[in-house]
Structure formats: structure tokens, C-alpha cells
C-alpha positions as a printed NumPy array, in Angstrom:
array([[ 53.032, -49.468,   7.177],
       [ 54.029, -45.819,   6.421],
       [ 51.962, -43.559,   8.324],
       [ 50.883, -40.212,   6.925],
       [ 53.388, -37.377,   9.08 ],
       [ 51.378, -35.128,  11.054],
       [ 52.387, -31.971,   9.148],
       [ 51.061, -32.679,   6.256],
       [ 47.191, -33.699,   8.004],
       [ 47.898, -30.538,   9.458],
       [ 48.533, -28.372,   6.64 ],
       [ 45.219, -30.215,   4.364],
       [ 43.026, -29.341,   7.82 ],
       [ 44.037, -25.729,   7.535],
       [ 43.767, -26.036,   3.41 ],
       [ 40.384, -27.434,   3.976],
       [ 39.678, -24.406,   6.453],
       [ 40.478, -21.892,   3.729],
       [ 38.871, -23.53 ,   0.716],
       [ 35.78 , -24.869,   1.822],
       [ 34.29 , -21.673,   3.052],
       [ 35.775, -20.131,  -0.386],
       [ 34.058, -22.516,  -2.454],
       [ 30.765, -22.022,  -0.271],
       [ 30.646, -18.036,  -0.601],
       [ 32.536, -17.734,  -3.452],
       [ 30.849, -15.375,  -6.056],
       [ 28.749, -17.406,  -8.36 ],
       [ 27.951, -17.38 , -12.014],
       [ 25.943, -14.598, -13.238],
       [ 22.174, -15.452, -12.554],
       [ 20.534, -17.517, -15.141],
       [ 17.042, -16.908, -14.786],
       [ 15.3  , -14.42 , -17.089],
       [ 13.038, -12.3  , -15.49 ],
       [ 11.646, -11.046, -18.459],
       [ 10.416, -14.275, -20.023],
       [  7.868, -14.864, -17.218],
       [  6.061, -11.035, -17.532],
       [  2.214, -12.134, -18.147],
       [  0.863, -12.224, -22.032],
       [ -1.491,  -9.681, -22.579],
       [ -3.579,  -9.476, -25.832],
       [ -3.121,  -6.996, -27.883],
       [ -6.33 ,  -4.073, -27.348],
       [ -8.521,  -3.383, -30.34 ],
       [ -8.977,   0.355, -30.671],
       [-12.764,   1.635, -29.793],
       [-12.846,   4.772, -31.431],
       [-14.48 ,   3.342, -34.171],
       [-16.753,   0.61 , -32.421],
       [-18.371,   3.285, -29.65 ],
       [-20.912,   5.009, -31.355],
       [-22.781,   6.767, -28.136],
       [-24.368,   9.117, -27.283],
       [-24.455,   8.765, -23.694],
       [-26.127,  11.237, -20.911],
       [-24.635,   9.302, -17.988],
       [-21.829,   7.167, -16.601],
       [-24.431,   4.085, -16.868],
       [-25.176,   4.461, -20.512],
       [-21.348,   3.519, -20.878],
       [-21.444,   1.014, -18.685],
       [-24.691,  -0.957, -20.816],
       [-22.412,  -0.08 , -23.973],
       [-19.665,  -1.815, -22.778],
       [-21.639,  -4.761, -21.611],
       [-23.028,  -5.492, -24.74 ],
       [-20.064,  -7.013, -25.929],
       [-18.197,  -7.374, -22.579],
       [-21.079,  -9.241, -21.016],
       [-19.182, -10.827, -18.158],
       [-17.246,  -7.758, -16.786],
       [-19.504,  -5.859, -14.647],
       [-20.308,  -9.054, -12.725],
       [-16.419,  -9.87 , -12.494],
       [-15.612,  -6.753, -10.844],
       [-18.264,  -6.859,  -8.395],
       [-16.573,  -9.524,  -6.932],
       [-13.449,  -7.804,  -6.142],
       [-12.164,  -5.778,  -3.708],
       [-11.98 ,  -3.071,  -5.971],
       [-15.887,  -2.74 ,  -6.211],
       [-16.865,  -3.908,  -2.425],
       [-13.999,  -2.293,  -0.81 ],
       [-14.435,  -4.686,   2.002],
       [-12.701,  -8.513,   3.172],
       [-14.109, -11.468,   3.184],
       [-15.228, -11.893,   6.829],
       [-12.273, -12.999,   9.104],
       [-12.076, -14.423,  12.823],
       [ -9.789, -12.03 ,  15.195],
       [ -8.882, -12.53 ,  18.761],
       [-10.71 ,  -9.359,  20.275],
       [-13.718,  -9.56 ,  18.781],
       [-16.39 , -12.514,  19.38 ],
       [-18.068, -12.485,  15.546],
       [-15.962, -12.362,  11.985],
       [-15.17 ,  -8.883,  10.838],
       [-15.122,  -7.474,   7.295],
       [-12.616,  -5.013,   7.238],
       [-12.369,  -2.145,   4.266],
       [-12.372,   1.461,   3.102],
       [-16.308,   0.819,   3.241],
       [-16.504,   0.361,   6.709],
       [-13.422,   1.164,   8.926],
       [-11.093,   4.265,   9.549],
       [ -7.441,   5.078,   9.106],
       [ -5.254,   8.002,  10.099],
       [ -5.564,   9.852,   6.895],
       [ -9.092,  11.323,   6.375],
       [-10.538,   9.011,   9.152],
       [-13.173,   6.94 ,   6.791],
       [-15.373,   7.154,   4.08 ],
       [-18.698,   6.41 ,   5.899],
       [-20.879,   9.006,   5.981],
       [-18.192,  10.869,   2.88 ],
       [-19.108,   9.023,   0.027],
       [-19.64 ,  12.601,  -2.005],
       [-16.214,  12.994,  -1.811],
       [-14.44 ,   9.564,  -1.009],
       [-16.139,   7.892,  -3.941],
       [-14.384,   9.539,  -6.604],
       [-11.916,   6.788,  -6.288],
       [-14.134,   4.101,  -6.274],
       [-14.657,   1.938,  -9.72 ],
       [-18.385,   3.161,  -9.358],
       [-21.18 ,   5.547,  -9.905],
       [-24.143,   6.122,  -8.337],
       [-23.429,   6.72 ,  -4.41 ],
       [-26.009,   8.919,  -3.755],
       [-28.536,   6.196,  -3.728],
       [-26.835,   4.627,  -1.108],
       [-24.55 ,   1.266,  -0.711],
       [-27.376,  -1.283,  -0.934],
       [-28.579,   0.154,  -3.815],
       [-25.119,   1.415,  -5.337],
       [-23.774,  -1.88 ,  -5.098],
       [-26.734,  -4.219,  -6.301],
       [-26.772,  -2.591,  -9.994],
       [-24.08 ,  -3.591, -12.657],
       [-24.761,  -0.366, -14.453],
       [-23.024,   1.352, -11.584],
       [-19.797,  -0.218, -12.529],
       [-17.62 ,   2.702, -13.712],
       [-15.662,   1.046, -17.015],
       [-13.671,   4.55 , -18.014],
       [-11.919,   4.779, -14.282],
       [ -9.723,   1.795, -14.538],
       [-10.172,   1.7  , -19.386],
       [-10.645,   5.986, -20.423],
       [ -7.721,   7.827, -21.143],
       [ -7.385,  10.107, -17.855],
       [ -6.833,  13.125, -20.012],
       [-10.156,  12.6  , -21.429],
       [-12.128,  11.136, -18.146],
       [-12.362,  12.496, -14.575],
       [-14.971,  11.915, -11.326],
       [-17.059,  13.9  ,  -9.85 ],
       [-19.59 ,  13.689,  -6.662],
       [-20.563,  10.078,  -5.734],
       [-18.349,   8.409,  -7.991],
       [-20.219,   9.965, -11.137],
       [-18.732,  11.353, -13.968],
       [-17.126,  14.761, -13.738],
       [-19.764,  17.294, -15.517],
       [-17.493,  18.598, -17.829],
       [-16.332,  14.959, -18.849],
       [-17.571,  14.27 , -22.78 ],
       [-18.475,  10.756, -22.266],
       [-18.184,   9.835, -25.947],
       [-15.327,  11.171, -26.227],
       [-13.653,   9.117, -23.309],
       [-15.941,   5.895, -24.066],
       [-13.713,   5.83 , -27.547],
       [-10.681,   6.403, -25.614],
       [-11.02 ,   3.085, -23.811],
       [ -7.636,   0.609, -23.427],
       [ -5.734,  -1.55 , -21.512],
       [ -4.981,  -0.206, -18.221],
       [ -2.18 ,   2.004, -17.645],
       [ -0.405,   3.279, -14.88 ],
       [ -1.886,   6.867, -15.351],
       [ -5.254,   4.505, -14.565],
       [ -4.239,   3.056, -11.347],
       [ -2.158,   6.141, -10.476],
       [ -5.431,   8.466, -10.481],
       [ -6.131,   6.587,  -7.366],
       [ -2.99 ,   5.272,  -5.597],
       [ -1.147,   8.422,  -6.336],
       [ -3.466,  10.515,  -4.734],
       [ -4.922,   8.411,  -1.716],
       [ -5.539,   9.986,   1.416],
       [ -6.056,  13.203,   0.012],
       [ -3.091,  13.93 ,  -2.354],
       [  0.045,  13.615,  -4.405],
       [  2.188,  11.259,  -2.295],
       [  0.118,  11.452,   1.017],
       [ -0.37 ,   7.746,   1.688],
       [  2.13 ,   5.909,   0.125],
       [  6.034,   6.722,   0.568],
       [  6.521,   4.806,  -2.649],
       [  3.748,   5.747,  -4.621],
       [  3.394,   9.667,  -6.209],
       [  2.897,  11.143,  -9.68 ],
       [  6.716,  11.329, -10.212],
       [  5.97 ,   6.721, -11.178],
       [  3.795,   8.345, -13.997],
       [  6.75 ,   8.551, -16.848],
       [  9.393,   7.764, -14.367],
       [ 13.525,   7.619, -15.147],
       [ 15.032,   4.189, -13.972],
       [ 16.77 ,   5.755, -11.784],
       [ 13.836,   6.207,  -9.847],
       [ 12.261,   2.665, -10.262],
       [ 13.801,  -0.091, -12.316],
       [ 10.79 ,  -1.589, -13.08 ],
       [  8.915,   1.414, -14.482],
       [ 11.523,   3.305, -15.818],
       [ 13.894,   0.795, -17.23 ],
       [ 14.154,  -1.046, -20.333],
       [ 10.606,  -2.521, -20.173],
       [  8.685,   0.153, -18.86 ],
       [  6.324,  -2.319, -16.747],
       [  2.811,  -1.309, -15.917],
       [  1.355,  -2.139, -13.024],
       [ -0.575,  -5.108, -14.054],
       [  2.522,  -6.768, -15.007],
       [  3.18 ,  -7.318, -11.362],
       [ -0.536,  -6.672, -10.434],
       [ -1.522,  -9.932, -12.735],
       [ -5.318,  -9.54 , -13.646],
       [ -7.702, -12.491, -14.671],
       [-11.401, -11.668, -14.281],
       [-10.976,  -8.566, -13.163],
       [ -9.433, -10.051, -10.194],
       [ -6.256,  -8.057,  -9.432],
       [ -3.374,  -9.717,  -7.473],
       [ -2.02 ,  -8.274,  -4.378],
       [ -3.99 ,  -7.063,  -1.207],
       [ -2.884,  -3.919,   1.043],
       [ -2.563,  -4.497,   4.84 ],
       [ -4.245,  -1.207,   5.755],
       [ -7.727,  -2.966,   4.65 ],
       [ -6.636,  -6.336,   5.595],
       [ -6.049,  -8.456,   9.146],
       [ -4.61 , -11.602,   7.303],
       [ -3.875, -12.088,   3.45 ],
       [ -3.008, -15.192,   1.975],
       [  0.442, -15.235,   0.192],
       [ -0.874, -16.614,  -3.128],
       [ -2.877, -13.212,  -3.166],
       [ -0.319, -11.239,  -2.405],
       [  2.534, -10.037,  -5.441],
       [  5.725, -10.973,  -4.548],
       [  9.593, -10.605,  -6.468],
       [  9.423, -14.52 ,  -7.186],
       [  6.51 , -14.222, -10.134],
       [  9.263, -13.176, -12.671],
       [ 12.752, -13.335, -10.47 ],
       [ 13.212, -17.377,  -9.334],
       [ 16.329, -19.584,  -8.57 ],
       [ 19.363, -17.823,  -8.028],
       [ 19.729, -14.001,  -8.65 ],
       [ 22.62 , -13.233,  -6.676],
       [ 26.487, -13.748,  -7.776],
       [ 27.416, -13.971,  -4.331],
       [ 25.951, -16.644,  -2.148],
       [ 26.843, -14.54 ,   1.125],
       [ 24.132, -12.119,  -0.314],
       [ 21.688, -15.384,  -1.011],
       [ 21.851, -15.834,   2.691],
       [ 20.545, -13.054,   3.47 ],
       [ 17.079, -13.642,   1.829],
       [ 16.615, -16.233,   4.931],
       [ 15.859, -12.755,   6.315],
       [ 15.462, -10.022,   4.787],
       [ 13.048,  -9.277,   1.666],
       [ 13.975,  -8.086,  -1.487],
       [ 12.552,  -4.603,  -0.689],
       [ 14.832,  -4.143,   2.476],
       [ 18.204,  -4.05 ,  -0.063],
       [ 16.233,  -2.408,  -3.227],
       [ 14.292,   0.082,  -1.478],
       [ 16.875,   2.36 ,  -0.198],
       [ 14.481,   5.253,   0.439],
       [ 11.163,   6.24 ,  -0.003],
       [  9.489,   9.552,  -1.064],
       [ 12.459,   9.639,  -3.573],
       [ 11.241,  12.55 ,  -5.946],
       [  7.559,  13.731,  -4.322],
       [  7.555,  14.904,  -0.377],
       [  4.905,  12.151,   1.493],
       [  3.048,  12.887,   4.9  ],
       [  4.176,  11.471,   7.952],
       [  2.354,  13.182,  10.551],
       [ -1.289,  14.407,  10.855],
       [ -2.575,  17.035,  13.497],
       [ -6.529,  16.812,  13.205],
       [ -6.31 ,  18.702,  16.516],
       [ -5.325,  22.212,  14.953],
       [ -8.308,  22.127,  11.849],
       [-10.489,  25.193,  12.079],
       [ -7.958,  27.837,  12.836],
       [ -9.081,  31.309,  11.855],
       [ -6.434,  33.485,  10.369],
       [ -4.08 ,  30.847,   9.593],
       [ -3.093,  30.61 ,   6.347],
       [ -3.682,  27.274,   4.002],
       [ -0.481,  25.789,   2.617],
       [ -1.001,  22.444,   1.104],
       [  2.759,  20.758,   2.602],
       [  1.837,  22.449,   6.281],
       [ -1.533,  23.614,   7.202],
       [ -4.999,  23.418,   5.714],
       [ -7.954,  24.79 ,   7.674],
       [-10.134,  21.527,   6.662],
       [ -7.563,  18.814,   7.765],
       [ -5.092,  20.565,  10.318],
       [ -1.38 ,  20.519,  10.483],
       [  0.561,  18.225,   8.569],
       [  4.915,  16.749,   8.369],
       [  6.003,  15.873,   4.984],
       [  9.256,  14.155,   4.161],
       [ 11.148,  13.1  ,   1.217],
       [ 13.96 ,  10.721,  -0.175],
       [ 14.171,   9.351,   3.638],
       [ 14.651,   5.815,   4.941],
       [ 11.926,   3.125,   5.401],
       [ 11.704,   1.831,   9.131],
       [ 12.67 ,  -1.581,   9.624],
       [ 10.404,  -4.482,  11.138],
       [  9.563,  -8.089,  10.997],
       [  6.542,  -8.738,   8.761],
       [  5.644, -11.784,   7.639],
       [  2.614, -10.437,   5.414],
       [ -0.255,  -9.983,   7.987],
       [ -1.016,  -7.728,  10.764],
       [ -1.258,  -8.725,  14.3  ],
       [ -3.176,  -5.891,  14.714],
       [ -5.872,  -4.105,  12.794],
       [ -8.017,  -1.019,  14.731],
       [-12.253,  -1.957,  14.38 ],
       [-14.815,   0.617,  14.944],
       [-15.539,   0.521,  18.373],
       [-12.123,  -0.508,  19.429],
       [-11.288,   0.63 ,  22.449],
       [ -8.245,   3.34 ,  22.595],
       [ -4.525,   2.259,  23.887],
       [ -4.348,   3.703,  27.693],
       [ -0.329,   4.056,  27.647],
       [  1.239,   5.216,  24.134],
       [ -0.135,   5.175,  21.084],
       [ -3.246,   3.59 ,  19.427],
       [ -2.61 ,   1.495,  16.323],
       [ -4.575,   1.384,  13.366],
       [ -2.671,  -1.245,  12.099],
       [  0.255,  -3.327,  13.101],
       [  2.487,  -5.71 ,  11.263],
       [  2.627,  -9.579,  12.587],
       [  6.242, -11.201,  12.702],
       [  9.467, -11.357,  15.102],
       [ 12.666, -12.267,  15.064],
       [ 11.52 , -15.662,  15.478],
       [  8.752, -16.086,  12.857],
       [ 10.032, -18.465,   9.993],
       [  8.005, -16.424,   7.804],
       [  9.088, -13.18 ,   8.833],
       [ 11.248, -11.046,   7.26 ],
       [ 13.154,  -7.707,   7.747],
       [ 10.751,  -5.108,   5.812],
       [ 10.399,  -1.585,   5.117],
       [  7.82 ,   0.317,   6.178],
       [  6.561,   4.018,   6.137],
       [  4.856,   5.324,   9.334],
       [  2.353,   7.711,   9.899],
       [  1.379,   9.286,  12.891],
       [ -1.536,  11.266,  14.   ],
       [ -3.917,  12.811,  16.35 ],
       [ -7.075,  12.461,  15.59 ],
       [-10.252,  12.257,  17.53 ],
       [-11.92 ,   9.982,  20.045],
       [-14.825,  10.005,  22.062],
       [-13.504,  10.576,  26.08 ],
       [-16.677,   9.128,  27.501],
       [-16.39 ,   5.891,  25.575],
       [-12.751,   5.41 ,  24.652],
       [-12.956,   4.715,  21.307],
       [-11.799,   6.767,  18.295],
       [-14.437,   8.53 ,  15.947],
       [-15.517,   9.09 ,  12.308],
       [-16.593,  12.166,  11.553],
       [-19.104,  13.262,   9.019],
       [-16.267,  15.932,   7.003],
       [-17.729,  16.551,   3.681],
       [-21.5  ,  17.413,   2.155],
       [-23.612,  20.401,   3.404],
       [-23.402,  20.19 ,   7.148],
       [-19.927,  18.413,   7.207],
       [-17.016,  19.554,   9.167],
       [-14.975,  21.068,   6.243],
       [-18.284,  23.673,   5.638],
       [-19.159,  24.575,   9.617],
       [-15.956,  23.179,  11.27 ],
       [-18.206,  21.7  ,  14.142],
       [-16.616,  19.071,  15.778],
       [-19.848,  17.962,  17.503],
       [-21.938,  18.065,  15.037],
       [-19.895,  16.105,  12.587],
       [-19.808,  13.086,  14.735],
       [-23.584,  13.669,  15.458],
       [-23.796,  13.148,  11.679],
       [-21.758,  10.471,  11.749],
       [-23.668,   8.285,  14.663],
       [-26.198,   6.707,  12.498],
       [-24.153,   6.057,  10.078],
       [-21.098,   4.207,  11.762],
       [-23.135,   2.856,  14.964],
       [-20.727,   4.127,  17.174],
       [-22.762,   6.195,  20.047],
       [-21.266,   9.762,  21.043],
       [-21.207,  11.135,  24.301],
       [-20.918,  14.417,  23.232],
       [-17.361,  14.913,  24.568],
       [-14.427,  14.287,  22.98 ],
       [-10.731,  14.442,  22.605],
       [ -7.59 ,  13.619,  20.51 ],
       [ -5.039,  11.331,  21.052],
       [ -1.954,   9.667,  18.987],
       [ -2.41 ,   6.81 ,  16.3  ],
       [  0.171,   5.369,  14.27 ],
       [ -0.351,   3.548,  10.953],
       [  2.442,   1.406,   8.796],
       [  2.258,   0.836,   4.894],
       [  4.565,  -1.314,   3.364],
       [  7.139,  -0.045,   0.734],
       [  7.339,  -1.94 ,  -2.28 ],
       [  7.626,   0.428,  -5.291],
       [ 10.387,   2.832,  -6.389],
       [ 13.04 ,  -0.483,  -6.764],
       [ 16.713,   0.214,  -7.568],
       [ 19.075,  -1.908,  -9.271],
       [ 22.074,  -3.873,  -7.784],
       [ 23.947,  -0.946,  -8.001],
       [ 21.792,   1.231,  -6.021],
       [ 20.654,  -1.178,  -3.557],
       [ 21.991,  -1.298,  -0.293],
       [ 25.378,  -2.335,   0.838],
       [ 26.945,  -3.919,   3.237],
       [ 28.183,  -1.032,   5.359],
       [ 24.75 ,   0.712,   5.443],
       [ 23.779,  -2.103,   7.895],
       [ 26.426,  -3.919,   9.275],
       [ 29.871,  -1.609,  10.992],
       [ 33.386,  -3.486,  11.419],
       [ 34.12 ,  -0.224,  14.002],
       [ 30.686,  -0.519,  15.714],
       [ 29.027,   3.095,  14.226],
       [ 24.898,   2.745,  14.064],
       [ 23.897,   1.547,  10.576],
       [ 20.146,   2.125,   9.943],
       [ 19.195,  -1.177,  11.229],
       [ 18.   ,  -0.916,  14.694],
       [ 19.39 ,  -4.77 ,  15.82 ],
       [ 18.448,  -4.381,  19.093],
       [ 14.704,  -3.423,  18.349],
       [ 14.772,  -6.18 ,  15.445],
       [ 15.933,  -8.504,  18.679],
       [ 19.155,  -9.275,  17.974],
       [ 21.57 ,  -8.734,  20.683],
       [ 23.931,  -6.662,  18.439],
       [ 25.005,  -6.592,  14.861],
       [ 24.258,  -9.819,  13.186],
       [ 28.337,  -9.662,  11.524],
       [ 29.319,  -9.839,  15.174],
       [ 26.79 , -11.931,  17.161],
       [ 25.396, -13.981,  14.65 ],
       [ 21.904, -14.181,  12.592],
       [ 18.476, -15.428,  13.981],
       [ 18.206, -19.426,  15.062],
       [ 14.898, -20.529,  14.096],
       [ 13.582, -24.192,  14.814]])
């Protein structure tokens, strides 16, 4: 029996060393799937200019208009999120009864919260009517505002409590009605917190008609709105924010997969990578892109006299203020919930800062992924007796913006928050993270491999070490997980 020589198993072992890992990573065929195809069908929207015959003297006289054909809405939206501003109630670790968490009833690090500044706050809400107070705001379907989310913005603006700007002509944007837009759900998301840009890093008037240079989504071929990745049924809108959430179920949440499934990528060694890292850690290069957004908040230095107001620096009713633009996200494990979400009453960190909210997920979460994130910091106030942060009372007659008394405004506030105050307070440090999923680049733009990952060892933008890797994954390896 002729036995094979040793050369030649020799050579096909160091053949099979070569070709096999070829094969595996080798670029693939272009992707397949058609991202396009699975956009949701929307009906086509029957012009009201003709059907809305008016006349109206207030927001509710719209509303009973619209319901006479649209019987069902007004009870759809007070189901959502949109109208209650509140969660369902949820269980969490620090506190002994569920929690229902919401613009409605908790703070941030932006204007604090909206309890106690519904005058003001409310002109974002889908609703009229706030100056008979929640239980009554919230009990009538007349109060459902149709023209925030269905007017043409041009013709429809809000005033105090959620009602109708005075100089609004409420015929006139009653016949303007259609499907929603993003000038519609920019109004709101553009502005939140008090401005163009000052929430969101990815969110600012520049998505309004934007290039696709600046989101590929919005500005490319298709010129999505945001319900195409926002599906609606019932008034029900998909997705959920983790600033007003502790845990959100994924099949609430948008993700990349409704329209982009199987594979996407022509080479596998990028594939990998989704194992940990989300889309938006390649496509979202930067944030802020076009528009400056805040990133730090000094509630500490409001009430100056003799400083001048500057709306990027300094305003006498909300303190100093950082802005930033076209910078990069910072990078942590998320795997869609926080681990951490700041209640009323919650005591203050003693060492560092407080969080308002922080994102769950590690290195060795199987759901986790590498995610981008703005950050905002602040100072804002807390009571020093008590140890717990406070809401003022900043709008209306006797708020802080009109007699810039610190006491006084959380005197206002007491009754309306049930939080006691001592009468002494302070400020201290609070940092807040919002997710960045908007302003998406294409392949081209997206992040390559040398903004991470350094054959000679110089810092990428990826932090490994806080991420809890040892090093550079291209050196030491990627995560193990079970």
C-alpha cells in the first residue's frame, strides 16, 4: 500500500489554512434583501378642504368635527403614550410599589419637569384644555388636539395649556388636515427641552427638508417620514424613548430589522460585528451634524442681573448653557433598557454624579450592544435637608422665570409634586443619556475600520477599556459570552 508522502499532507494543511478562512470572510454577494419593499402601506389621504365646513371658536369644536366621521380616534389616542405621557406601572428594585414613569410626573435635566408648568410644557402635548387640570384634561375626548399631529404647521400653532394659538384660524387649519409629516412630529421632537436641537443630538430642524448627506433615510431617494419607521396602527406609534421609560419591550421599540433583514453586508468580517455592535454605532458617525445641541446645563447661574441673554450661552431664565455640533456619540453597552431611571424623591448620589437615567448592558449581556449615546450634564437643584433633587414651579405668574425666587418656586411646587422642602437648598451634578438613532449615513460614510481599531496602537474613539475589553478587540480578541 502506497502511502500518501508527508509533503504533500503538509502542503493541503497549509492550503486548507489559507482557503478556509478566505472562503469564510470572503466578500459576499451584494445583499439581496430589498429594504424598500417592506416600508408600511399607507392609504392614500382624502383632501378636507372641501369636507370641513366649520366654523369653530375652539380647539374642541375641531376635535367633535373630526369625530363625527373619525369616531374611534380620540379614544385610540388616549391610550397612548402620546396623550398620558406616562408608563404602564413597572416593578424597580429601589422602590417597594410599581412606578409610572413620564413627562407627566418625573423630571429630567433639561427644564426639570412639567408638573406644576403645564402653561408652558403643554404646548407639546396632543391636547387642549390644561388649565382645568389633569383629571379633568384627560377624562374628555374633546381635549384631544387632532391639528398637532394632522394641520399643516404653517397654518396651526399652540398656545397656553395646550390650546390653540390665538392667532391660529381654526378653519383654516381644520381644512389643512393630512397624513402626518415630519414638520408634525418635528414641532415637538425638534424643539424638546426648550429648543432647536436641545435634547436630541440627532434630532433638529435641519431633518425638516434634509440632503442625504445628512440622513439617508430622510434625504435620500425615498424621502421617509417618520411613520415609516415609527409604524402607526390605532394611533399607537412604535418605538418608546428611555428618558420616560425603566424597561421597554423590544417589539415596541423600532429597530433597522423592520425593512433591512438577512444579509446586508458584502463582507462577512463586517456581519460579525453585529454580534456587537448596532447598526447606529457604524452609521451614526456624529451627531449634531448641521444644528449645535446642548450638552451641559448650569441652573446654578439663572437670575444674573446685567448679564446679557444669548440663546447658545446664557439666558437669565435657564442659566448657562455648552452647545456642540457635528461631534462623536459616546460609546456604551445598551441592551434597550435602563438600569437606572431617577424617581421623585430619589435620594441624590453622595460621590459623583446623580443619574437621571442610565443605560442597562455590559460587556457580558447577550443582548447588549455597543451604542451611541449623547450626554448631558447639569447642575440643577436639590433640597440639602432631604437629599433629593427638586422641581420647581418656573413658569405662570409667580414662577421662577417672572420673580427668579428660588424658594418660592419650589414652595409652589410642594403640593404639586409631594416632595416636602426644607427651605434650603443646593445644586449638584446630574447626567442624562439619549440614544442616537437619526441622522444615518450610507456605507460610504459609515465608519471604518481604522476609526476603531489601530494596527500601531493610536486611541480610536472606542474607549475598550471602559467597554471592558482588555485592549483593542483586533489584538485581544472580542467578548466570550455563554
Amino acid at each position: 500500500m502506497n502511502r500518501i508522502p508527508r509533503w504533500i499532507l503538509g502542503l493541503a494543511f497549509i492550503a486548507a489554512l489559507i482557503v478556509v478562512p478566505f472562503l469564510w470572510l470572503r466578500p459576499g454577494q451584494a445583499p439581496t434583501h430589498d429594504p424598500v419593499s417592506r416600508l408600511p402601506v399607507k392609504v392614500t389621504h382624502v383632501d378636507h378642504n372641501d369636507i370641513v365646513k366649520g366654523p369653530f371658536k375652539s380647539g374642541q369644536d375641531v376635535t367633535r368635527a373630526c369625530l363625527a366621521c373619525h369616531k374611534d380616534a380620540a379614544a385610540e389616542l388616549m391610550k397612548t403614550t402620546h396623550w398620558t405621557w406616562e408608563s404602564k406601572a413597572v416593578s424597580v428594585p429601589w422602590r417597594k410599589t410599581p412606578v409610572t414613569i413620564g413627562k407627566i410626573n418625573q423630571i429630567n435635566n433639561f427644564c426639570i419637569g412639567a408638573q406644576g408648568n403645564e402653561n408652558k410644557c403643554m404646548s407639546c402635548h396632543a391636547g387642549y384644555g390644561w388649565e382645568a387640570g389633569r383629571a379633568a384634561q384627560q377624562a374628555d375626548p374633546a381635549n384631544v388636539d387632532c391639528l398637532a399631529c394632522h394641520a399643516d404647521p404653517a397654518r396651526y400653532g399652540k398656545g397656553l395649556w395646550g390650546n390653540p394659538d390665538p392667532s391660529v384660524d381654526l378653519l383654516a387649519a381644520a381644512r389643512s388636515v393630512r397624513a402626518t409629516t415630519r414638520e408634525n412630529c418635528g414641532k415637538c421632537h425638534f424643539d424638546g427641552g426648550g429648543g432647536n436641537g436641545v435634547k436630541h443630538g440627532d434630532l433638529d430642524e435641519s431633518l425638516y427638508f434634509p440632503q442625504r448627506t445628512l440622513d439617508v433615510h430622510m434625504g435620500g431617494k425615498h424621502k421617509l417620514q417618520c411613520s415609516d419607521c415609527h409604524v402607526t396602527k390605532h394611533h399607537q406609534i412604535l418605538g418608546r424613548m428611555i428618558a420616560d421609560n425603566y424597561t421597554i419591550d423590544p417589539v415596541e421599540q423600532v429597530s433597522c430589522r423592520q425593512c433591512h433583514e438577512g444579509k446586508f453586508h458584502r463582507d462577512e468580517r463586517i456581519g460579525t460585528h453585529m454580534r456587537s455592535l448596532a447598526c447606529q454605532t457604524c452609521h451614526i458617525p456624529a451627531m449634531a451634524r448641521e444644528e449645535p445641541t446642548k450638552v451641559a446645563w448650569d441652573w446654578s447661574k439663572a437670575g444674573q442681573k446685567g448679564r446679557a441673554d444669548d440663546h447658545y450661552t446664557y439666558l437669565k431664565i435657564k442659566g448657562e448653557f455648552s452647545y456642540q455640533s457635528n461631534f462623536a456619540p459616546v460609546y456604551l453597552w445598551f441592551n434597550g433598557s435602563n438600569d437606572y431611571r431617577y424617581l421623585l424623591g430619589d435620594p441624590i448620589a453622595k460621590d459623583g454624579p446623580t443619574y437621571i437615567n442610565k443605560p442597562a448592558g455590559s460587556i457580558t449581556d447577550p443582548k447588549a450592544r455597543i451604542f451611541p449615546f449623547k450626554v448631558h450634564v447639569a447642575k440643577q437643584p436639590f433640597d440639602t435637608v432631604n437629599g433629593y433633587l427638586l422641581q420647581p414651579v418656573t413658569s405662570g405668574k409667580n414662577g421662577y422665570w417672572t420673580t427668579f425666587d428660588w424658594n418660592q418656586s419650589f414652595r409652589l411646587a410642594e403640593p404639586v409634586t409631594g416632595l416636602a422642602y426644607s427651605g434650603q437648598y443646593g445644586f449638584t451634578e446630574t447626567t442624562m443619556y439619549w440614544p442616537t438613532t437619526h441622522m444615518v449615513q450610507s456605507a460610504d460614510q459609515a465608519l471604518q475600520c481604522d476609526d476603531c481599531h489601530s494596527a500601531t496602537g493610536k486611541p480610536g474613539r472606542m474607549d475598550w477599556k471602559a467597554l471592558g475589553y482588555p485592549g483593542d478587540p483586533i489584538r485581544w480578541g472580542g467578548r466570550k459570552l455563554p
